[in-house]
MDAnalysis code that builds the backbone (N, CA, C; Angstrom):
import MDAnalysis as mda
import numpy as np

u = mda.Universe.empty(660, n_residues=220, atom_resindex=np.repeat(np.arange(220), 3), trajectory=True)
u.add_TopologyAttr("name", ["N", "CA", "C"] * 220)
u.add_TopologyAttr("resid", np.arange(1, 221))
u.add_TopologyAttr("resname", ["UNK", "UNK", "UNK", "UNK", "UNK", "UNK", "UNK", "UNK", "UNK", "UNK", "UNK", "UNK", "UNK", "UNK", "UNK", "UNK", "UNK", "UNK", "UNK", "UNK", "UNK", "UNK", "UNK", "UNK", "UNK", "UNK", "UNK", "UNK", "UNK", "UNK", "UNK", "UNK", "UNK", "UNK", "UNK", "UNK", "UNK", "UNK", "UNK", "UNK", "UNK", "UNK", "UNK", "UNK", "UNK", "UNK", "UNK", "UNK", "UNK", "UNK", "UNK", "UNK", "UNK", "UNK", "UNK", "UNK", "UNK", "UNK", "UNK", "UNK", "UNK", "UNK", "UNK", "UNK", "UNK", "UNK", "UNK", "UNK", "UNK", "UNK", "UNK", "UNK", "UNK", "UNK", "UNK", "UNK", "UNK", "UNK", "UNK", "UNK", "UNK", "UNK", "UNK", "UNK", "UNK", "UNK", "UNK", "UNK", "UNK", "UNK", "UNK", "UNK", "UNK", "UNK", "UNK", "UNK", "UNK", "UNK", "UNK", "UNK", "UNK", "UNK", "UNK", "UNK", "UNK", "UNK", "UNK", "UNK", "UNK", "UNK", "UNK", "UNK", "UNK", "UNK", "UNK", "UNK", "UNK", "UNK", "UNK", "UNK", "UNK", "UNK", "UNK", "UNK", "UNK", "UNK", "UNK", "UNK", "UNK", "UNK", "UNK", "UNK", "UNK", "UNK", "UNK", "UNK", "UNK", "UNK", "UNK", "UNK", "UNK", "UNK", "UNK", "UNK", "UNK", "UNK", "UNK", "UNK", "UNK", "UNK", "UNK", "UNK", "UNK", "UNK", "UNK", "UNK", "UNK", "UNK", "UNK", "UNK", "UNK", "UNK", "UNK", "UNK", "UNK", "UNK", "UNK", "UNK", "UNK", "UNK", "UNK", "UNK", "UNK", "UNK", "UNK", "UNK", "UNK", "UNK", "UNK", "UNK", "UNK", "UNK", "UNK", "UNK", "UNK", "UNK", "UNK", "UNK", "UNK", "UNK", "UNK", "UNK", "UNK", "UNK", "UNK", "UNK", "UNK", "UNK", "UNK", "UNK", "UNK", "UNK", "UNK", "UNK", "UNK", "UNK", "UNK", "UNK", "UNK", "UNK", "UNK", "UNK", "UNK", "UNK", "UNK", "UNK", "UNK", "UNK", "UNK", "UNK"])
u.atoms.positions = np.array([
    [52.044, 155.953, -139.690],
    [53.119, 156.338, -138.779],
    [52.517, 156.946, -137.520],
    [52.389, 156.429, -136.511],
    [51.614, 156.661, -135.394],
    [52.844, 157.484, -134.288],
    [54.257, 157.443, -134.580],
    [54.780, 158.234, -133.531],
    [56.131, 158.960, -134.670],
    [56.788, 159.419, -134.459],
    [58.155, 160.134, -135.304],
    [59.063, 160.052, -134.730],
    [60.181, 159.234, -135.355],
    [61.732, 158.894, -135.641],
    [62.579, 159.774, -135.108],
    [63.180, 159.451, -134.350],
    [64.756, 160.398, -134.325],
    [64.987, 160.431, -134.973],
    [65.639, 159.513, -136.211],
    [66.116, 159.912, -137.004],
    [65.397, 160.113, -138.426],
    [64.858, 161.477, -138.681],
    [63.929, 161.313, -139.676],
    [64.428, 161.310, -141.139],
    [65.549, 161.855, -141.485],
    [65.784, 161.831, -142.578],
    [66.110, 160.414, -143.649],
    [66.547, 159.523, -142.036],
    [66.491, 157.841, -142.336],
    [65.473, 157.401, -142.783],
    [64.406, 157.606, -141.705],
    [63.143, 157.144, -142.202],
    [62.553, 157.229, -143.415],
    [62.794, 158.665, -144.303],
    [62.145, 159.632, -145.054],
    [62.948, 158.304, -146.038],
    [64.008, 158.428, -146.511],
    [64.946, 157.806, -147.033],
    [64.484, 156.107, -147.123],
    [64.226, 155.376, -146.218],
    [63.527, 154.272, -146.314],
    [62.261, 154.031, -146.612],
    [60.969, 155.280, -146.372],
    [59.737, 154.620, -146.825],
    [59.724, 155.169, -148.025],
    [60.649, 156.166, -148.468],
    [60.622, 156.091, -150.389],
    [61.095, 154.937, -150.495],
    [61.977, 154.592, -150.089],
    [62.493, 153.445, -151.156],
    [61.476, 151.884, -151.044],
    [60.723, 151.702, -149.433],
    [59.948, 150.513, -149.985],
    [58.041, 151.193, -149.758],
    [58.238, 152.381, -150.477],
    [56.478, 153.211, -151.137],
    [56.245, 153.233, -150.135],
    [56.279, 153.652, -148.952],
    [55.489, 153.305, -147.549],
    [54.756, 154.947, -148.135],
    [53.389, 154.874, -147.705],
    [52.024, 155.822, -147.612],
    [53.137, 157.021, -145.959],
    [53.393, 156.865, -145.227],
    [54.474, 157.884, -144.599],
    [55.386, 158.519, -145.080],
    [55.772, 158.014, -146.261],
    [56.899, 159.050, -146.766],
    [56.313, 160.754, -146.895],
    [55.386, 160.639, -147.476],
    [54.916, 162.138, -147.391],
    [55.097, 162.814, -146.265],
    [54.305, 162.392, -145.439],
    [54.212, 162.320, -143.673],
    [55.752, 163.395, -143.295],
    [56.583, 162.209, -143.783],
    [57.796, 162.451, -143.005],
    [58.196, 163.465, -143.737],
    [58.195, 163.675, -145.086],
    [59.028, 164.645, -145.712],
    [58.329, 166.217, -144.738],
    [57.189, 166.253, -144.985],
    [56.169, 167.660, -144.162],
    [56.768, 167.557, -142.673],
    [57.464, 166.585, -141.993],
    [58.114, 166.782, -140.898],
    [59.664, 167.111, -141.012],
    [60.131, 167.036, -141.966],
    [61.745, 167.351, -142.441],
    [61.306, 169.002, -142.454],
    [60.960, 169.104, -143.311],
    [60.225, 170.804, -143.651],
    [59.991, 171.273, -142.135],
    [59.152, 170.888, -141.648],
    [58.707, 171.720, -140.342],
    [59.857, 171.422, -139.709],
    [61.048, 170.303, -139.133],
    [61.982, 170.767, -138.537],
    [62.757, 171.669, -139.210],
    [63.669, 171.500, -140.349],
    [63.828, 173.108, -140.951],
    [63.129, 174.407, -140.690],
    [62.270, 174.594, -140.637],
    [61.444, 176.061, -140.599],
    [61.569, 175.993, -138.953],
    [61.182, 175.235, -137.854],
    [61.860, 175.252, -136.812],
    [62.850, 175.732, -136.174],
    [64.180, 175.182, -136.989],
    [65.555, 175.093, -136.926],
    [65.824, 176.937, -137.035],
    [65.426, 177.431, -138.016],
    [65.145, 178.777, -138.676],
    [64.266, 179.945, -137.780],
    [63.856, 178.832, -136.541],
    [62.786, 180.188, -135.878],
    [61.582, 180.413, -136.657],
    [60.858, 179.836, -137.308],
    [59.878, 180.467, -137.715],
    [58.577, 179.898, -137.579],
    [58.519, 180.462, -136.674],
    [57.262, 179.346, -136.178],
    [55.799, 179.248, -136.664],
    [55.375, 180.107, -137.552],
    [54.350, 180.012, -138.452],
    [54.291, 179.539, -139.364],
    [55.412, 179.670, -140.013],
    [55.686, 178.649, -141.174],
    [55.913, 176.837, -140.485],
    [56.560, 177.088, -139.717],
    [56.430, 175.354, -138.877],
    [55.156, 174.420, -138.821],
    [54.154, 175.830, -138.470],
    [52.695, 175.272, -137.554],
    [51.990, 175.271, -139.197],
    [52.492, 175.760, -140.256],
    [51.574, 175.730, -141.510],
    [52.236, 174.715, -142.518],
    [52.999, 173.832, -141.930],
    [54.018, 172.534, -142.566],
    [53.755, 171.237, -141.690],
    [52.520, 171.491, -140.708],
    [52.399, 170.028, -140.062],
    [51.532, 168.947, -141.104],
    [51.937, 167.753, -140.624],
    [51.231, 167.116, -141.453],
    [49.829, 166.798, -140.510],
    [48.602, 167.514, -141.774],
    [47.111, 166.966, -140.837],
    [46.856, 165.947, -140.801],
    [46.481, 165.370, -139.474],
    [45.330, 164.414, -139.130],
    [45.891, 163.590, -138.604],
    [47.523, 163.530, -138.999],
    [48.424, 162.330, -138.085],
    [48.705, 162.740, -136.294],
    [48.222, 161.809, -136.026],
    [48.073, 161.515, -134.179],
    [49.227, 162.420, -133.437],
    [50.334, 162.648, -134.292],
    [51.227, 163.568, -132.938],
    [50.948, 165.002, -133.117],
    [50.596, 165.344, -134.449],
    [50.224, 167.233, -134.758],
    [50.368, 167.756, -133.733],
    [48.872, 167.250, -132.807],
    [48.556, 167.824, -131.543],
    [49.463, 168.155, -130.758],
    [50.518, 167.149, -130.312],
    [52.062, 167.201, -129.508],
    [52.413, 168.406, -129.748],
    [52.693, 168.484, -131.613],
    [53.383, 169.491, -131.788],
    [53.373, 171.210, -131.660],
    [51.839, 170.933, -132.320],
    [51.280, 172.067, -131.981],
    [51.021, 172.925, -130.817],
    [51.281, 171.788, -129.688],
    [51.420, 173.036, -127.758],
    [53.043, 173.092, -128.115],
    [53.811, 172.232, -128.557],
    [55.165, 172.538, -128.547],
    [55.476, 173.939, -129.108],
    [55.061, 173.784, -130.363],
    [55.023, 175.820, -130.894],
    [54.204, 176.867, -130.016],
    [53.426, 176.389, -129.568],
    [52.417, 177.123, -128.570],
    [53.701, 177.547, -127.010],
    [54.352, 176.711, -126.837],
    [54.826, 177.032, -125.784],
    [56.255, 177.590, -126.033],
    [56.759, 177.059, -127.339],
    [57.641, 177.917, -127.957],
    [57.366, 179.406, -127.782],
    [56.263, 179.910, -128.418],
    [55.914, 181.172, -128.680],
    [56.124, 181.609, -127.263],
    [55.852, 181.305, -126.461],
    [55.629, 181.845, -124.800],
    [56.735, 181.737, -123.982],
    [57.687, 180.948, -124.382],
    [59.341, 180.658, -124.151],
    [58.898, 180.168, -123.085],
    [58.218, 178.888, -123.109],
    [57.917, 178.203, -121.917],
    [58.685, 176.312, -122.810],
    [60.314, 176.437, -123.001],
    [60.976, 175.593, -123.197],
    [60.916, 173.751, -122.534],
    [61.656, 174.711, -120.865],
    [61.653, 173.368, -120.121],
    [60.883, 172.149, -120.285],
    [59.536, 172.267, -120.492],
    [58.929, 170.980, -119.991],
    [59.368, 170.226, -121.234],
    [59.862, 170.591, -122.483],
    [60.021, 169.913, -123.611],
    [62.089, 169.141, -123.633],
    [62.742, 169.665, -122.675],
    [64.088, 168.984, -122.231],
    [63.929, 168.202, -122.596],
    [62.856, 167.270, -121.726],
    [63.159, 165.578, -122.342],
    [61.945, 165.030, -122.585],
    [60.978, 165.827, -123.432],
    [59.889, 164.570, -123.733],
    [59.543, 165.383, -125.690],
    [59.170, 164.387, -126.106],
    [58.829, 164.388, -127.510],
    [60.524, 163.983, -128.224],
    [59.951, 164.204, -129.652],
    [60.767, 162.999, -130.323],
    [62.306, 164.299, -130.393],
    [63.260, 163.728, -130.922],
    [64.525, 163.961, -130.677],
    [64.695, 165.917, -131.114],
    [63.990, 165.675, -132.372],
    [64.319, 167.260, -133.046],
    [63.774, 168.241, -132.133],
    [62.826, 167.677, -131.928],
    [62.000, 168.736, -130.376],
    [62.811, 168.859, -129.009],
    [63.388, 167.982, -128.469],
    [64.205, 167.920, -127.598],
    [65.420, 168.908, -127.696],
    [65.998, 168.535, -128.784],
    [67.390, 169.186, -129.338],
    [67.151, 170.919, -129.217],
    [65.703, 171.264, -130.124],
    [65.129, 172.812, -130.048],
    [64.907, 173.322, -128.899],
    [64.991, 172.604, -127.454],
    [63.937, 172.945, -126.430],
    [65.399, 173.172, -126.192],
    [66.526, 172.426, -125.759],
    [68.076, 172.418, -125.264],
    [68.347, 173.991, -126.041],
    [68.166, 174.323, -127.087],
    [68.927, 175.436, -127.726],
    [68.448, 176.472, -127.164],
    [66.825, 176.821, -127.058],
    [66.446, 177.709, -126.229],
    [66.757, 177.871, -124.814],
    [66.899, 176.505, -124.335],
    [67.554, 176.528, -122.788],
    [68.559, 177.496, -122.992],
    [69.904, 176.827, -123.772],
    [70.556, 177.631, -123.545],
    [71.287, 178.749, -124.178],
    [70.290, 179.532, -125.328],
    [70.502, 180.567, -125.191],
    [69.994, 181.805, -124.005],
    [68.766, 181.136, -123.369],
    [68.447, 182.218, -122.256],
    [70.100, 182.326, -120.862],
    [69.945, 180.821, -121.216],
    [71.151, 180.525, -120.129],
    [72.960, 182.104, -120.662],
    [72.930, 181.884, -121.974],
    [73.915, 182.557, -122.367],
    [73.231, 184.221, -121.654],
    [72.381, 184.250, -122.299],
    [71.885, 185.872, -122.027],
    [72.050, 185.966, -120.762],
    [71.740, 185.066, -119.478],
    [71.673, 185.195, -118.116],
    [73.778, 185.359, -117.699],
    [74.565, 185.289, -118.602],
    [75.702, 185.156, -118.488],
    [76.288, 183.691, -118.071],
    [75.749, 182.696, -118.018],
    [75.968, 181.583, -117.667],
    [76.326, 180.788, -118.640],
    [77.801, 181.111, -118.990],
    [78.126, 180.782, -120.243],
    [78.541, 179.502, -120.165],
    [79.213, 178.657, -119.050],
    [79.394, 176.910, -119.611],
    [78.302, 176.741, -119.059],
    [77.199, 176.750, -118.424],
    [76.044, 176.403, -118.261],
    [75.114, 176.181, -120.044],
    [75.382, 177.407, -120.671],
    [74.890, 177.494, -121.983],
    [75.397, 176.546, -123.607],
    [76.910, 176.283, -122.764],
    [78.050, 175.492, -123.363],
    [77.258, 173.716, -123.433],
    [76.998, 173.361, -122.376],
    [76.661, 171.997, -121.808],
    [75.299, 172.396, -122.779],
    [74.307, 172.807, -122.675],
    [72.972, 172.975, -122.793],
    [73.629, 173.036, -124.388],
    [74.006, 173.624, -125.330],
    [74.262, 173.501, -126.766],
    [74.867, 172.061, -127.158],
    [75.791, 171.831, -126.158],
    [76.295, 170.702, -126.232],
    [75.422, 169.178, -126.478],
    [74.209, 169.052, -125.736],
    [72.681, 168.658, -125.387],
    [72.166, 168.327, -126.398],
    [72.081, 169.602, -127.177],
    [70.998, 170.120, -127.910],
    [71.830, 168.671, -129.389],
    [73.019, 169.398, -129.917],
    [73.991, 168.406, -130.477],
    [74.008, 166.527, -130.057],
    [73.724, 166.122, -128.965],
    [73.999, 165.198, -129.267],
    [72.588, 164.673, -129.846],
    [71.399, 165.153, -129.084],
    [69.804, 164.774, -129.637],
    [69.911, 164.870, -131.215],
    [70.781, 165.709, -131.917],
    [70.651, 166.100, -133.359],
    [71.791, 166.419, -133.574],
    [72.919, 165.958, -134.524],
    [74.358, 166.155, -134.739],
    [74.164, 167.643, -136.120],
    [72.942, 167.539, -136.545],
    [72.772, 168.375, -137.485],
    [71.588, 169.224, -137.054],
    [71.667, 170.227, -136.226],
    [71.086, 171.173, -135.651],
    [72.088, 172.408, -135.947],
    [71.807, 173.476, -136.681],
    [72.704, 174.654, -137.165],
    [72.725, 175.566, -136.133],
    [71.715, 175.812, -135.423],
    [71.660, 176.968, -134.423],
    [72.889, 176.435, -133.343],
    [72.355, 175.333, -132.870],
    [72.937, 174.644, -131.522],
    [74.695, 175.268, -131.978],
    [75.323, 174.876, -132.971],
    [76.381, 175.022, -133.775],
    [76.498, 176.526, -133.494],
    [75.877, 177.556, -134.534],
    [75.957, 178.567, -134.031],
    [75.855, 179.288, -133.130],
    [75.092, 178.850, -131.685],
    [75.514, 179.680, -130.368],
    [76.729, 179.128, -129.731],
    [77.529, 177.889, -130.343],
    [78.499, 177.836, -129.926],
    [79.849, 178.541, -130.383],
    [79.273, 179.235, -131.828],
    [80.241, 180.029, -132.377],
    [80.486, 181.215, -131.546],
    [79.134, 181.705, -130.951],
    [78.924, 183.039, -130.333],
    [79.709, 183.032, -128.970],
    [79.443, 181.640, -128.448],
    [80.661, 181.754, -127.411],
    [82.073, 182.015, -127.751],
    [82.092, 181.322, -128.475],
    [83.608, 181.263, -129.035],
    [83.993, 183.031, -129.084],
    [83.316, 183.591, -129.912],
    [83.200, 184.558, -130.593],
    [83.476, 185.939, -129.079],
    [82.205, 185.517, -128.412],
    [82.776, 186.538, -127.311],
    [83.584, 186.177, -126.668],
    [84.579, 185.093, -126.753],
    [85.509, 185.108, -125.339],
    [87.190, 184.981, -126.004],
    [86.681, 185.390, -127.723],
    [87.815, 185.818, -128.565],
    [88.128, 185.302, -129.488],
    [87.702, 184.107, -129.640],
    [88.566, 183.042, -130.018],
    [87.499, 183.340, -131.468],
    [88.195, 184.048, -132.705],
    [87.465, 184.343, -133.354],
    [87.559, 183.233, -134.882],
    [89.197, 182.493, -134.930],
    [88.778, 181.732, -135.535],
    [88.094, 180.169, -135.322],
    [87.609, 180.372, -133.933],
    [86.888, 179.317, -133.786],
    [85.722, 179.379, -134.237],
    [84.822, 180.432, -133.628],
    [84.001, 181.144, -134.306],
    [83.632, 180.543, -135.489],
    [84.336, 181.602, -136.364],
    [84.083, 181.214, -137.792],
    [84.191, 179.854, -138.446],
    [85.039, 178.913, -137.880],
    [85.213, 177.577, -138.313],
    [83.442, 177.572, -137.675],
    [82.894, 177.299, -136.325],
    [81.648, 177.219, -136.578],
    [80.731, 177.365, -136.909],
    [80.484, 178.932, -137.347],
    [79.443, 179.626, -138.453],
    [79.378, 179.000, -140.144],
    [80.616, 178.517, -140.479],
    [80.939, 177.778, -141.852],
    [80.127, 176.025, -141.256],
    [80.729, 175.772, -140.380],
    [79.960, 174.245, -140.154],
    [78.191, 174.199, -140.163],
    [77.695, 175.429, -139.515],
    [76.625, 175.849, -139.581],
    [75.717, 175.866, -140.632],
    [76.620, 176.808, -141.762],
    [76.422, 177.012, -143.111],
    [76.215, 175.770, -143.770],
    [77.032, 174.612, -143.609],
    [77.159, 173.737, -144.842],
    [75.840, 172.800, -144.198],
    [75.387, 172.859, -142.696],
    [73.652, 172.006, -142.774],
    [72.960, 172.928, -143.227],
    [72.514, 173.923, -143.134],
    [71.866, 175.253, -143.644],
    [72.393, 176.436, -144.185],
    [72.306, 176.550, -145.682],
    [73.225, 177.708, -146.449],
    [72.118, 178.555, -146.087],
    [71.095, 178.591, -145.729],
    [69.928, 179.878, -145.653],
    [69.746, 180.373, -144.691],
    [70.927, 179.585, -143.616],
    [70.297, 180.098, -141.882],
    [71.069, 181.433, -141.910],
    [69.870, 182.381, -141.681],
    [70.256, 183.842, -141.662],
    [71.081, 184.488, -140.388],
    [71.180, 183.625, -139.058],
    [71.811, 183.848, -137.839],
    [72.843, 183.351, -138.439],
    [73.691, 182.383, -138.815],
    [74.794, 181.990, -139.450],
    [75.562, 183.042, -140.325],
    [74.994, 183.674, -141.388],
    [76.089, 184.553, -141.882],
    [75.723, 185.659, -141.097],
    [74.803, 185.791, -140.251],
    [74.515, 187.538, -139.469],
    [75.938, 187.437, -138.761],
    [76.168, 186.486, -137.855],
    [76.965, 186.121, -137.085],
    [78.812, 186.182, -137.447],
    [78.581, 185.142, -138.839],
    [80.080, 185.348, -139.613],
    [80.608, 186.506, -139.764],
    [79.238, 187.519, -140.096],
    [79.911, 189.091, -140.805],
    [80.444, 189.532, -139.355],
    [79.874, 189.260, -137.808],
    [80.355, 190.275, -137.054],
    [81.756, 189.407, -136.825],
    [81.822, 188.121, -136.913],
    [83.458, 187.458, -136.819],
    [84.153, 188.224, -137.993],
    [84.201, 188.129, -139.281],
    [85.032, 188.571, -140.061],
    [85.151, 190.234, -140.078],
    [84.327, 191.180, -139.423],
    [85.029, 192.291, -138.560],
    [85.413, 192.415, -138.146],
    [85.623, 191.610, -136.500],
    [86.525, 191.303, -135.815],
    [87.777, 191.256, -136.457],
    [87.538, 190.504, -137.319],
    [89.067, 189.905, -137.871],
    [89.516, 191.184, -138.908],
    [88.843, 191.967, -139.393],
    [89.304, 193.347, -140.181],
    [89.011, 192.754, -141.907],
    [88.274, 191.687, -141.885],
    [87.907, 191.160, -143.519],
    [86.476, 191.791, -143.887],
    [86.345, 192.989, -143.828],
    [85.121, 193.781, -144.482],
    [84.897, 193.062, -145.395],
    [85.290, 192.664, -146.941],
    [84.968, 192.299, -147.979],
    [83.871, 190.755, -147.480],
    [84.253, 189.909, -146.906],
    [83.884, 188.895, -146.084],
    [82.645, 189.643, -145.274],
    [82.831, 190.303, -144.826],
    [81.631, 190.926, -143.653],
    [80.196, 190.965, -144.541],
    [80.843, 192.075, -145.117],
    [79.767, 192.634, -146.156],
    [78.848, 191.846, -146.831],
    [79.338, 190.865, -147.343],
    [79.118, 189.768, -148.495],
    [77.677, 188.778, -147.157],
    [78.337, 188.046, -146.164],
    [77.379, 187.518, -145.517],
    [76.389, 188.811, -144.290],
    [76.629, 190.284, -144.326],
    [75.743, 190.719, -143.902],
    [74.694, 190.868, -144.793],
    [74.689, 191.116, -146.490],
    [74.467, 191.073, -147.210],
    [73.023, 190.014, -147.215],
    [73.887, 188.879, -147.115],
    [73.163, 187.511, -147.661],
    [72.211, 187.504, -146.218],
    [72.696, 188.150, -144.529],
    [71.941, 187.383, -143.780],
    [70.572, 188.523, -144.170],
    [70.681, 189.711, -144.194],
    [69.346, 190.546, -144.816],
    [68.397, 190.235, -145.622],
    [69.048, 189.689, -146.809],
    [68.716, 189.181, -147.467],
    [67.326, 188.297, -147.355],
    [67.949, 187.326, -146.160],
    [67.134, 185.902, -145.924],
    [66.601, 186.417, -144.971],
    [66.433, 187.448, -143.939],
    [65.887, 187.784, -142.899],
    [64.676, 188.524, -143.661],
    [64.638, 189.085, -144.513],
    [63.626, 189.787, -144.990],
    [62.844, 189.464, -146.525],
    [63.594, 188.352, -146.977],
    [63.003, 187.404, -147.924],
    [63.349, 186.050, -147.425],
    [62.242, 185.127, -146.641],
    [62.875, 184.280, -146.528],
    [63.474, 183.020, -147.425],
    [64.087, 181.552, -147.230],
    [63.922, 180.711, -148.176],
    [62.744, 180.016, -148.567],
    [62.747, 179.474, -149.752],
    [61.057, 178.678, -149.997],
    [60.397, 177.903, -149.628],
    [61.622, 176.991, -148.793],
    [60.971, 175.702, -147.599],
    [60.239, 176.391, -146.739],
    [60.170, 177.745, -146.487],
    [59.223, 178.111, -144.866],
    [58.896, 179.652, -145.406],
    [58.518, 179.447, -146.125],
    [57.378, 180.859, -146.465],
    [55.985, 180.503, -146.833],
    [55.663, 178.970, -146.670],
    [54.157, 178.901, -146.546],
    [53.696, 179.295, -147.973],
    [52.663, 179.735, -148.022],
    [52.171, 180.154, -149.532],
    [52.234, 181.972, -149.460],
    [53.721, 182.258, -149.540],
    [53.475, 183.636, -149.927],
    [53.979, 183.613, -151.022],
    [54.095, 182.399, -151.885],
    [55.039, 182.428, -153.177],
    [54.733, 183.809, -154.197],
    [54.721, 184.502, -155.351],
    [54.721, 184.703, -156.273],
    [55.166, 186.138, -155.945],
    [55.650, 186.503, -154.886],
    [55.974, 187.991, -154.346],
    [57.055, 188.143, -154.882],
    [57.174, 189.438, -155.395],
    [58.854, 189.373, -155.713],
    [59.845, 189.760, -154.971],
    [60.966, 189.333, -155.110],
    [61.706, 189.602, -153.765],
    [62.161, 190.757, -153.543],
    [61.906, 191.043, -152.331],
    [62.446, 192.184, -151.748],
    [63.248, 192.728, -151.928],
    [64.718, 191.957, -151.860],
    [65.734, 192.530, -152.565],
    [66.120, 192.831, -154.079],
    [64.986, 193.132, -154.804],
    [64.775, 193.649, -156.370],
    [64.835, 195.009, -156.063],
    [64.221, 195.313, -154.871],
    [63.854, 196.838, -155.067],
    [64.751, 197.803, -154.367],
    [64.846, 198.865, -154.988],
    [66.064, 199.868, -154.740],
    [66.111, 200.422, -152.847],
    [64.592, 200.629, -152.970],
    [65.369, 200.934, -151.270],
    [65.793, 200.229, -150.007],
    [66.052, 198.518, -151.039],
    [65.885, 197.644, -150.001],
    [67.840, 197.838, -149.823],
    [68.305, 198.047, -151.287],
    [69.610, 198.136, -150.980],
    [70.163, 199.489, -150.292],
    [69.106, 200.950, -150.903],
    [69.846, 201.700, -149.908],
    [69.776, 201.484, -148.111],
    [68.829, 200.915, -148.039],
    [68.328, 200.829, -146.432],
    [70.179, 199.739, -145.945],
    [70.305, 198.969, -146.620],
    [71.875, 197.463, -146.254],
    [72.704, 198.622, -146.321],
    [72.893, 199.366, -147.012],
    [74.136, 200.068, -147.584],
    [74.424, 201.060, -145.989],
    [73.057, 201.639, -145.647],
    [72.602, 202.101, -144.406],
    [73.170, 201.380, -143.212],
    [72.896, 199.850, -143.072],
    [72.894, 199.451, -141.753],
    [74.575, 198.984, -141.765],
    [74.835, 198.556, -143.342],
    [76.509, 198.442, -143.566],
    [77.363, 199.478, -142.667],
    [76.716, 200.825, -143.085],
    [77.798, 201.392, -142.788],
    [77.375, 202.022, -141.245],
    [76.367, 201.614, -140.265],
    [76.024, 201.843, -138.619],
    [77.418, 200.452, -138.073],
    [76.986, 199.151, -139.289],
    [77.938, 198.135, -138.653],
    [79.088, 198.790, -138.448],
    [79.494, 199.139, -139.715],
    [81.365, 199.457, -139.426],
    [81.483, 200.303, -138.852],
    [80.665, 200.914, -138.366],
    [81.101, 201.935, -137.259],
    [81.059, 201.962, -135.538],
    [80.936, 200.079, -135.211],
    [80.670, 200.089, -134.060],
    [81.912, 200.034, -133.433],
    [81.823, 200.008, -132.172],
    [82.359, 200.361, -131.461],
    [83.988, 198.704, -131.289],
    [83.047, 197.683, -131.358],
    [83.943, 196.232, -131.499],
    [84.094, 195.271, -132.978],
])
């Protein structure tokens, strides 16, 4: 496999089924877009597949990730990279207040990848600040069902279902986004396997119980 698919999960899906020597290939590129998708960019750069001809591509791509040097990646490399470079566009774009500027730029990011969770979720966040809270949440749930582990997804839900006065709801996905923020899932933790999880241990819950109750006391 000398270049990578837009659509990879097709691919992945076709060279199992006729043995192609790439299926591996591709699956270690499903993984690294997940751990991607997730922000985590060490776990990404420790899920490439070695020795195949684009690594290199990828590897200034995380390199320039790290440095939030996005743009030059808009429109070159294969689709999932494109789609990631659009999301960072425009969340800086959101932070700069340039909110349908950030709208179009998520919008972008979506058509390069219909299953991109973040792209999804900063569109919840618009939603979210300009009120519209069960839009919001209809998007943090759409979010959820490509990625049940994306920890910005329920971080996000719990501050919608405050909004909305459903603590029980809040709690439950502030809960879960801690959770995954500080244990991550097993696709992108690299080899830290055999640790036990964090959330076994007692002061991991008094510390939630802690930030639970700074949440409910904000101000929106």
């Amino acid at each position: 496999m000398k270049t990578i698919p837009d659509q990879l999960e097709k691919a992945y899906a076709q060279a199992l089924a006729e043995g192609s020597p790439d299926a591996w290939a591709l699956s270690r590129l499903i993984s690294f877009k997940k751990a991607l998708y997730r922000r985590n960019l060490e776990d990404a750069r420790a899920l490439l597949p070695e020795g195949e001809p684009y690594a290199g591509e990828l590897e200034r791509f995380l390199a320039d990730l790290k440095a939030e040097r996005f743009d030059p990646w808009l429109s070159a490399g294969p689709a999932f990279v494109r789609a990631e470079a659009w999301v960072r566009k425009g969340a800086a774009l959101a932070e700069a207040g340039e909110k349908e500027a950030a709208r179009e730029a998520f919008e972008k990011a979506l058509r390069l990848d219909p299953q991109h969770p973040r792209a999804i979720v900063n569109l919840g966040n618009l939603a979210l600040e300009a009120g519209r809270v069960e839009e919001a949440i209809e998007r943090y749930q759409e979010a959820l069902k490509l990625d049940p582990e994306l920890a910005d997804a329920h971080h996000n839900l719990a501050a919608a279902y405050k909004k909305k006065g459903d603590l029980d709801r809040m709690v439950r996905h502030l809960k879960r986004a801690q959770r995954l923020t500080m244990y991550p899932p097993q696709e992108s933790r690299g080899r830290r396997g055999g640790v036990a999880p964090i959330y076994t241990r007692f002061w991991f819950w008094f510390l939630l119980a802690a930030l639970a109750y700074f949440f409910l006391q904000g101000t929106r």
